[in-house]
N, C-alpha and C positions, 0 to 999 in steps of 0.2 A: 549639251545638245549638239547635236552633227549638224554640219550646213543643210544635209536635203531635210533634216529633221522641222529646220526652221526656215528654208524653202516650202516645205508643205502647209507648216502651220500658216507661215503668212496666205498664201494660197487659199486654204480655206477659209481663213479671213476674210478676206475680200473675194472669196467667191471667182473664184478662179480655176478654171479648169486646168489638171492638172496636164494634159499634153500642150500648152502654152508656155511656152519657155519662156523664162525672166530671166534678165541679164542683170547678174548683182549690181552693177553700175549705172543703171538704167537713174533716171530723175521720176524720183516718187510723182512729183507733177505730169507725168504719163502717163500716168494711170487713170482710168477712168474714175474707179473704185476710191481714190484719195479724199475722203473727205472727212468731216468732223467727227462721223458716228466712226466712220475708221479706225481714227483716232484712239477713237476710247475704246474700240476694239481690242489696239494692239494694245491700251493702258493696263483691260483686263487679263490680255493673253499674260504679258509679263509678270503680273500678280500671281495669276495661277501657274504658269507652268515653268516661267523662270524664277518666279521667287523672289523678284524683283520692284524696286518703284521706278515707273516711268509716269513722267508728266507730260502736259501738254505743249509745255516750255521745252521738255527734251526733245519732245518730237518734231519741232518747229527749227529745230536745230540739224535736225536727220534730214537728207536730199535724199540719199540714193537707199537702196536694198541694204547696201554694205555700212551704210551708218544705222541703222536701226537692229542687223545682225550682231556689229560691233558692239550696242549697248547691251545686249541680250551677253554678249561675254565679260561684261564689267562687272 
């Protein structure tokens, strides 16, 4: 999955319009959109479109854009 690939999806995740730039370095805690249900948003996005397992423990581990991207490539 390409970076805008999974710039977008997070985007649509939380509901974010796409002429809003996000800066991959940005702290997830600046986001308005951060919260529990989020969460589980992005537990399910992984499931389905990365193929992957993420937990809630991983994500408590992820700060920025770029830690939650990086898991998406592990």
């Amino acid at each position: 999955m390409t970076y805008n690939e999974k710039m977008q999806l997070f985007k649509e995740t939380f509901n974010i319009n796409d002429d809003v730039e996000l800066d991959i370095n940005m702290p997830l805690t600046s986001l308005d959109e951060w919260d529990s249900m989020s969460k589980l948003s992005l537990i399910v996005i992984f499931n389905d479109y990365c193929n992957k397992k993420l937990t809630f423990e991983m994500l408590n581990q992820c700060h920025t854009l770029k830690d939650i991207f990086d898991e998406m490539d592990k």
